[in-house]
C-alpha positions in Angstrom: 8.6 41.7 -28.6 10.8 43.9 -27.4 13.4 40.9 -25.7 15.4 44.2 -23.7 12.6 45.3 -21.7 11.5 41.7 -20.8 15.1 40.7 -19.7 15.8 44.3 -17.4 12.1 43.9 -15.9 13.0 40.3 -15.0 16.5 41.4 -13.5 14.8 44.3 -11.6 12.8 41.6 -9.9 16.8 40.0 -8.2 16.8 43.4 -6.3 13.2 44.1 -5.5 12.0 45.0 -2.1 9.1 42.8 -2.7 11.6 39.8 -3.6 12.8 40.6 -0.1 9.7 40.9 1.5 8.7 37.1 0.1 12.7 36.0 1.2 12.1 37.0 5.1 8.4 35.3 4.9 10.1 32.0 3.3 12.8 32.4 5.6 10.5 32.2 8.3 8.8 29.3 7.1 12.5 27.9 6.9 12.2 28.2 10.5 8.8 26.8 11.3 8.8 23.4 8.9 12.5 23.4 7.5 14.3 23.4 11.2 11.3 22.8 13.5 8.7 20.7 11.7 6.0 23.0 12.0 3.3 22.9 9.7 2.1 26.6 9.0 -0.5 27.6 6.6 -0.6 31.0 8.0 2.7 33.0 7.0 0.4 36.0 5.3 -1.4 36.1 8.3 2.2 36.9 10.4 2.7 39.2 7.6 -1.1 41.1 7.5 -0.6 41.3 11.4 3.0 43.1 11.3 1.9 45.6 8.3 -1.3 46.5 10.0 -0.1 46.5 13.1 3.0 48.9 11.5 0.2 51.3 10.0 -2.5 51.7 12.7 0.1 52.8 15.5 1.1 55.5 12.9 -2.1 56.5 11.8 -4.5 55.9 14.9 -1.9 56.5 17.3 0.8 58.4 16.2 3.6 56.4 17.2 6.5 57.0 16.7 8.7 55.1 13.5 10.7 52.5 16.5 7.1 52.3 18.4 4.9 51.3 15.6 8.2 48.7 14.6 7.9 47.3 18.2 4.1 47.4 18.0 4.1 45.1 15.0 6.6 43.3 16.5 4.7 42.4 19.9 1.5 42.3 17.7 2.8 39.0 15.7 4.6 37.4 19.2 1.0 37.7 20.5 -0.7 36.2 17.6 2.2 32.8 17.8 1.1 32.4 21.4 -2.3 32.5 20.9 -2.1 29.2 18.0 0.8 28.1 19.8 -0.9 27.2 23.2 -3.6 25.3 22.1 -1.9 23.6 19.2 1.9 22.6 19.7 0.8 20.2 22.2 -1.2 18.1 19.2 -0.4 16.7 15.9 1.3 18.8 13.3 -2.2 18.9 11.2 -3.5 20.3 13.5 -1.0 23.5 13.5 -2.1 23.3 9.3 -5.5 24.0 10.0 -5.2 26.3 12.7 -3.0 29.1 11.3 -4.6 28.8 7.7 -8.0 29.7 9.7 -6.4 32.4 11.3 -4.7 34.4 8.2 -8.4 33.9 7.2 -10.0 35.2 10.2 -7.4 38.4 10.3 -8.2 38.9 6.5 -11.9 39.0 7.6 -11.7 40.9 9.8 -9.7 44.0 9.1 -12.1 44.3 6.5 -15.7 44.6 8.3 -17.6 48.0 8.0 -17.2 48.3 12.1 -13.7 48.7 12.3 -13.3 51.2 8.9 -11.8 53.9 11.0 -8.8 51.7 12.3 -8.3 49.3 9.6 -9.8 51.4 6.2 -12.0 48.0 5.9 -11.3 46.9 2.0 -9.8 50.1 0.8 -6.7 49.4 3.4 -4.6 52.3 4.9 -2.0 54.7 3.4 0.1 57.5 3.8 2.0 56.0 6.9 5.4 55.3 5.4 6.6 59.3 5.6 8.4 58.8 8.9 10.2 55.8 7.4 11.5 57.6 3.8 12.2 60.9 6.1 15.1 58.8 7.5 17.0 58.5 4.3 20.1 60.2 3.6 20.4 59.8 0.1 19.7 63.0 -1.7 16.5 63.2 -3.7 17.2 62.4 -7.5 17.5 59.9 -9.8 20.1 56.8 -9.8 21.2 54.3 -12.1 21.8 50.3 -11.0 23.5 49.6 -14.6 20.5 48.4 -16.2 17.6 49.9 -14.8 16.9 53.7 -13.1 15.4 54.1 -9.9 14.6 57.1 -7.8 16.1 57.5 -4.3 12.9 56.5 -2.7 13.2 53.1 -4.2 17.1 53.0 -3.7 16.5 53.9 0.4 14.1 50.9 0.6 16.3 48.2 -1.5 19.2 49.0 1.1 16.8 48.5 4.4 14.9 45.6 2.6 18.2 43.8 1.7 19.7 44.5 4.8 17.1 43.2 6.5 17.2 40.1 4.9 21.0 39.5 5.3 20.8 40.5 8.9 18.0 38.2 9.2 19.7 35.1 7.5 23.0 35.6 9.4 20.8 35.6 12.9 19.2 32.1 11.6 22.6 30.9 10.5 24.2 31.5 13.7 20.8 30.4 15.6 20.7 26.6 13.6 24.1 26.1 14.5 23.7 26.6 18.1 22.8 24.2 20.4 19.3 25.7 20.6 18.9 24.6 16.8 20.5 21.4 17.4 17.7 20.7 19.8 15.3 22.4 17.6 16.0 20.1 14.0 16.2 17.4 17.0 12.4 17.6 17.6 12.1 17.9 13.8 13.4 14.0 13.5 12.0 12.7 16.2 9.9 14.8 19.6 9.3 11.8 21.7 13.6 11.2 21.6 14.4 14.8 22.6 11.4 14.5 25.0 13.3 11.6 26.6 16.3 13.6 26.9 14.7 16.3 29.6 14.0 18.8 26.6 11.0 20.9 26.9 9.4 19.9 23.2 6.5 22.4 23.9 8.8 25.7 24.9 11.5 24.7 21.8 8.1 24.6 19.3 6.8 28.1 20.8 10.2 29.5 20.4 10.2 28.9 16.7 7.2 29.4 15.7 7.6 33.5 17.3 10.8 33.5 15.8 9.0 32.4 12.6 6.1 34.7 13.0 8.7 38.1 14.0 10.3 37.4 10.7 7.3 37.0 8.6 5.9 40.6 10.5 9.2 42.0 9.1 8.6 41.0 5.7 4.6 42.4 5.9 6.5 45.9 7.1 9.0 45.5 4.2 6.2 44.9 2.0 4.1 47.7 3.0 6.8 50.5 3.2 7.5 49.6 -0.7 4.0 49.9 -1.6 2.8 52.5 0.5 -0.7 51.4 1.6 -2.1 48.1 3.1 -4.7 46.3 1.5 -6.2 43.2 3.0 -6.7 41.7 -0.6 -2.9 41.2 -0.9 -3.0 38.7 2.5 -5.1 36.0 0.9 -4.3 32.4 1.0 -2.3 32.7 -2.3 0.5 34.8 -0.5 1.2 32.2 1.9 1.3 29.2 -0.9 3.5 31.8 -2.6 6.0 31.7 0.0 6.2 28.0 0.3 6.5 27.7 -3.8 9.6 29.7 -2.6 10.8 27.7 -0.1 10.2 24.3 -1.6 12.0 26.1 -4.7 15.3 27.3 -2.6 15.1 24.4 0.1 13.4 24.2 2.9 16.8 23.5 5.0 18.3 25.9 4.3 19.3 29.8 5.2 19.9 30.9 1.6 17.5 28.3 0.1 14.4 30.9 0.6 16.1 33.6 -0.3 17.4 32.1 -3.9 13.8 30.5 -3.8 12.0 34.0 -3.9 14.3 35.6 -6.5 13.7 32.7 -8.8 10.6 32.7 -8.4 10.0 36.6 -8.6 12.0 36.6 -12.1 10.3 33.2 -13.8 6.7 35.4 -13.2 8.0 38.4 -14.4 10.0 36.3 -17.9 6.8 34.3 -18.5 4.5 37.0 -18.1 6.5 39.2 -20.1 7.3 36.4 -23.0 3.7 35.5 -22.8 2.0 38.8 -22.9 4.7 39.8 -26.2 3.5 36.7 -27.9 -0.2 37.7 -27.7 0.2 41.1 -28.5 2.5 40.6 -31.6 -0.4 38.0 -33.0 1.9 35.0 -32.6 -0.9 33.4 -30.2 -3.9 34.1 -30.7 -5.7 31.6 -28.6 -5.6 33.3 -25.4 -5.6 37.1 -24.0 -3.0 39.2 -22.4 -5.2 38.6 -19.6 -5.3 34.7 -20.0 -1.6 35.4 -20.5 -1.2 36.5 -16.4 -3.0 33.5 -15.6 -1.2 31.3 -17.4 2.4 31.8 -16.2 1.2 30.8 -12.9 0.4 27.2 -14.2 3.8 27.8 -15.9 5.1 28.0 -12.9 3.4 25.5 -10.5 4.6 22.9 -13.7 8.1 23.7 -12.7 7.5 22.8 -9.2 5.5 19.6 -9.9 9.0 19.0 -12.1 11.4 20.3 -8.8 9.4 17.7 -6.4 9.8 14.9 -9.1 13.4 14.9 -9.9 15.3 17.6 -7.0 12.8 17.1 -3.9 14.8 18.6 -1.4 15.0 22.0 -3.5 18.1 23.2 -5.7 20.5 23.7 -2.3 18.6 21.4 -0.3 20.4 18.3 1.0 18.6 15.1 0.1 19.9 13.3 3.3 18.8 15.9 5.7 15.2 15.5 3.8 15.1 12.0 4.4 15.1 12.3 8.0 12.4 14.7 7.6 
């Protein structure tokens, strides 16, 4: 096995725009269960709605690089409303089942034959990202990052992706400290007390859960721009369980708990699948395929978590007080 191309892939994965892309998504869902008790089952639905939303203003309308950002933007504010306004008024299970039938429904739909002009049906959309990569100033070549080389495509897009996220993370910071996310980790503990005190539980719910959706729309941009095409197959069910692996990994809590959440997790895949798939080729196990092998580190994986929610429930910077109340 060759142990140096296993350990830089797995460090590649700290800085990767798709580590940030999962970050903003968990971050959101910090948002919509960690601060405001929200129950959402349908973060890859906020993120299939900003990335198409992104693309088809470029490529059917020719927005503009700011439009087609605002355009996604509006897009996933639109899409909170409409399972906010029928929803926040009832039980938190009934949030659950909404939004995960919604990230279905948006899944579905962007792919029917009717609507291949617009959305590319199952082959997706591409070649929308120029107007994004034309912004770059970094001369075209080659760069090194210590232990890895990357061209100055992929540098341009770590810098926004990162930035994003900080920018992103300080605004939550700042937000959950306010007396806006007083209120909001208020109705988290207990509605029907905050309720009593004059607040408008319904408006403070509505509020997060856009907040929550515009973040999750960022990250379906971020992860779009990187891979330069949008294919409905990568908005399944699994992305959104992804995320949450990443929050309950980090701490749901948290501002930073996410983020660390989605970098751990990025790098375990990419060590296990790299350990795994060495093993099997150099004929130390036999018993599975390299195949079996990408399979496998995802069991790997949801092992750990079992472990995290056993012995750490509250995630590594969780606090366990805070999830008591919860």
């Amino acid at each position: 096995m060759d142990f140096s191309s296993i350990l830089t892939n797995a460090l590649w994965e700290f800085f990767n725009p798709i580590t940030a892309a999962y970050a903003l998504g968990a971050l959101g869902l910090a948002v919509h269960f960690g601060y405001a008790g929200l129950l959402n089952f349908g973060q890859a639905g906020f993120m299939a709605v900003g990335a198409y939303g992104f693309a088809i203003a470029v490529l059917t309308f020719g927005a503009p690089l700011w439009a087609a950002f605002l355009v996604a933007l509006v897009c996933s504010l639109a899409l909170a409303a409409l399972l906010g306004i029928p929803t926040l008024r009832l039980r938190a299970d009934y949030l659950a089942i909404v939004t995960i039938a919604a990230a279905e429904i948006i899944r579905y739909v962007v792919t029917t034959n009717e609507l291949t002009d617009v959305t590319g049906s199952a082959n997706g959309l591409a070649a929308f990202e120029g107007g994004f990569y034309d912004l770059s100033p970094i001369p075209s070549g080659s760069y090194s990052l210590g232990f890895t080389v990357i061209s100055s495509r992929t540098l341009w897009m770590l810098i926004v992706s990162w930035a994003v996220v900080v920018l992103c993370a300080v605004l939550i910071w700042l937000l959950m400290r306010s007396p806006w996310g007083r209120v909001l980790k208020g109705i988290r503990e207990d509605e029907d007390a905050v309720r009593s005190l004059g607040k408008n539980v319904f408006s403070y719910k509505m509020q997060a859960l856009m907040l929550g959706g515009v973040l999750g729309s960022l990250a379906g941009m971020i992860f779009v721009l990187n891979t330069g095409s949008v294919q409905p197959a990568n908005f399944g069910t699994e992305l959104t369980f992804f995320l949450w692996t990443c929050l309950l990994l980090g701490g749901m809590t948290t501002v930073l708990g996410p983020i660390l959440g989605a970098m751990i997790f990025w790098v375990v895949l990419s060590l296990t699948q790299g350990i795994l798939t060495g093993l099997v080729e150099s004929g130390t196990v036999t018993f599975i395929t390299t195949v079996q092998a990408g399979q496998l580190r995802y069991i790997l994986v949801g092992v750990a978590l079992m472990m995290l929610m056993i012995f750490r429930p509250q995630g590594i910077l969780g606090n366990r007080k805070e999830l008591v109340f919860s």
